[in-house]
N, C-alpha and C positions, 0 to 999 in steps of 0.2 A: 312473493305471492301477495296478491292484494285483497279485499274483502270480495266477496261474490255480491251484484249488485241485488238488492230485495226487491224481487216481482213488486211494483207500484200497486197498491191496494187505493180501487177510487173509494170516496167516502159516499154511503145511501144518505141523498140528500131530502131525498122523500121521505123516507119512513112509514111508506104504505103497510107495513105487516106491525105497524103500533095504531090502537085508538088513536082520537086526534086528541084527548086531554094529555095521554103520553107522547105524541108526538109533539105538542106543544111545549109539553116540559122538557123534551132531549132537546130542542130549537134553544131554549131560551136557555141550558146550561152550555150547552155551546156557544152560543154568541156571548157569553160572561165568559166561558174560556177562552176565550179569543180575546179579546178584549182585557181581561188578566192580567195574561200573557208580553201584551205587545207593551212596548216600551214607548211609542208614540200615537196619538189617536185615531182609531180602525173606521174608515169608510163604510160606507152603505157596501160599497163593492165588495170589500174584503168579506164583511160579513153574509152577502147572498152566495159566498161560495161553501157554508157550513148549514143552511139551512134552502129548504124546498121553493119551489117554485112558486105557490100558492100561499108563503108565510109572508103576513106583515109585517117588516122591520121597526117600521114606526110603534107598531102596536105591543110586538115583542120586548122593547127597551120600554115600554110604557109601564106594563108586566115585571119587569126586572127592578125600575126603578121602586114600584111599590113592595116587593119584596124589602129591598135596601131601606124602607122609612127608619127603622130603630137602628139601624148599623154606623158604626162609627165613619163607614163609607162610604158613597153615593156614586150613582154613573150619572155624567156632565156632557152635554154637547159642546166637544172644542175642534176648532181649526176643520169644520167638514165633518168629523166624528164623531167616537164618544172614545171616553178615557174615564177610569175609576180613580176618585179623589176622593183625598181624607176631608172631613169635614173638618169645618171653620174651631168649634166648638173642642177639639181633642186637640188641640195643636201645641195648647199649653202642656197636656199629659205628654205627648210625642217627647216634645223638649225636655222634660224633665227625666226622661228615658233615657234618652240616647244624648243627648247633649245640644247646648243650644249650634251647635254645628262647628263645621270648621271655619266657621267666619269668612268664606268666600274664597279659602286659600289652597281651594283644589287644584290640583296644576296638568295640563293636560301634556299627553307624553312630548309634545313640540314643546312645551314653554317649559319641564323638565330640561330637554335638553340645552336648548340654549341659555339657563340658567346655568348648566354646566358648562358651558364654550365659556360663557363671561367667567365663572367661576377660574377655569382653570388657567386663560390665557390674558385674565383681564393686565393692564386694562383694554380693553377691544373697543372700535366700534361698533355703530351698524354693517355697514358696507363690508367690515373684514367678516364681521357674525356670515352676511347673506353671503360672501364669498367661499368663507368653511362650509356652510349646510348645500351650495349650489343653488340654491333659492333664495328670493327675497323674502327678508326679516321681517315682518312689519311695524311700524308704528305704532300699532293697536297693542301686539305684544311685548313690545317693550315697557309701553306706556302702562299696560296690566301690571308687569314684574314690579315695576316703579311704585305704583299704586300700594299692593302688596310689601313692600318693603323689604325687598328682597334684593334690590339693586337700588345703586343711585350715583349721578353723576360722576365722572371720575377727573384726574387733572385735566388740562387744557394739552391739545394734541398741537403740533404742529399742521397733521389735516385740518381741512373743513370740519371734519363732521365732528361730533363729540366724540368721548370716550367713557365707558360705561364699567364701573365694575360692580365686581359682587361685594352686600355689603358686610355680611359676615361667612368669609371663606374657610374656617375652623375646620376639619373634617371632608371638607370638599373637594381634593384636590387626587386623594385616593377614589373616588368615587367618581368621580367626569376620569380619570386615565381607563377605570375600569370601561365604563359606558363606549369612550373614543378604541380602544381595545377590540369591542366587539364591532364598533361598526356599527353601531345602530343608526339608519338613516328617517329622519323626518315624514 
């Protein structure tokens, strides 16, 4: 049995049955929701599809930004958009909150795993890495891992190519059989 699909409700983009001061203020909490929400910066497009036909977008973000003057946040025109960012100013409280970061050592689920191929079969190339995953390694991401200090050169190979291992493989050997177990593909 699967779910019953939900009759599509359009959204009233007009707001003809609100004053226009309330219609202005349901536009302009909308287009901050929207905008919130999204993880990358929201087009003019994106946002005429939450507000009326006769609403100025320009004018509306004009309205919102003077809202946000004392807020630790601002709405910024980036890349064609806008996107809300912390001000300049709190960056120091942020860091002192949450930590000065993970130093750039987030790893994304590709460069997880072939941290685990080097891990568990080092020493490896390239060429054998892109041969296990069916795809080519790149350069970039080695040269990241490398960066990271998480791998580093290994002996000299009979092949061309280098040989790369992992450089503290402590605990890792349990943990890349489980990953290669399940099959997780790239």
């Amino acid at each position: 049995m699967g779910r019953r699909a939900r009759p599509k409700e359009s959204l009233d983009t007009e707001l003809t049955d609100l004053p226009p001061a309330l219609r202005w203020r349901e536009w302009m909490g909308r287009v901050e929701a929207v905008i919130f929400a999204s993880p990358a910066p929201v087009t003019r497009e994106v946002l005429a599809r939450v507000v009326g036909r006769d609403c100025s977008i320009d004018r509306l973000i004009d309205d919102i930004r003077d809202e946000l003057r004392g807020r630790p946040y601002e709405l910024v025109a980036v890349a064609g958009g806008w996107q809300h960012r912390t001000r300049r100013n709190f960056a120091e409280a942020i860091r002192a909150a949450i930590g000065a970061g993970n130093d750039g050592k987030a790893l994304s689920q590709t460069e997880a795993l072939i941290l685990a191929c080097i891990a568990y079969y080092q020493p490896i190339n390239r060429s054998e890495l892109s041969s296990f995953f069916g795809k080519e390694v790149s350069r970039d991401t080695i040269a990241r891992l490398r960066a990271l200090e998480f791998i580093a050169a290994g002996p000299r190979s009979p092949q061309l190519a280098r040989l790369i291992r992992k450089r503290r493989p402590r605990g890792w050997r349990a943990w890349c059989k489980a990953l290669i177990r399940r099959r997780i593909r790239l």
